[in-house]
N, C-alpha and C positions, 0 to 999 in steps of 0.2 A: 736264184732262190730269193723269194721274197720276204722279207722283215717281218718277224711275228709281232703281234701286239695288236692293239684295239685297231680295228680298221673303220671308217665311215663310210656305210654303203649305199644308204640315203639318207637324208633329211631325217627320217623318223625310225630308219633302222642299223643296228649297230652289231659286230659281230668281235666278239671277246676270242675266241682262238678259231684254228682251220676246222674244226669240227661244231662248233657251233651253232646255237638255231640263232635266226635271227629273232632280235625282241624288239615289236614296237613300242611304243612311248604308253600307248593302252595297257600292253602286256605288264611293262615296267609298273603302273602305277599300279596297276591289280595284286601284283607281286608286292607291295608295296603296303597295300591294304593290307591283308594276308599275314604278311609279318606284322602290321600292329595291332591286328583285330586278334586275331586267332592265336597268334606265338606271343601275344601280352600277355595272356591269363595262363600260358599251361605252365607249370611247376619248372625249376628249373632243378639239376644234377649237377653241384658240386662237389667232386670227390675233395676228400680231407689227403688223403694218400695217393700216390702214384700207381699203387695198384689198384688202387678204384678207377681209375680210368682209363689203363690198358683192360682190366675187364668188362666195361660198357664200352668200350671200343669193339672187341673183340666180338661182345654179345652181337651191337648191330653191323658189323661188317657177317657174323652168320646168318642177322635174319633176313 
């Protein structure tokens, strides 16, 4: 059985567990963009309570 954990499969591609897609360095940086372009401005959800966020957990694990 072989050792879980990050494997190097080329040069420009990387595979994070045995189920995983591979991502290139393009993929990476788009994914990259993405979270600073688009997940900068949307509002953020900090619950005050512990129950505020087993219920937003809840809500998106049903949607």
């Amino acid at each position: 059985m072989e050792p879980r954990g990050p494997k190097k499969v080329t040069d420009e591609m990387t595979i994070i567990g045995p189920d995983a897609v591979p991502l290139t360095i393009s993929d990476r940086s788009n994914a990259a963009r993405f979270n600073r372009v688009v997940l900068g401005w949307t509002p953020r959800f900090k619950p005050h309570r512990r129950w505020q966020s087993l219920l937003l957990h809840a809500l998106l694990r049903g949607s």
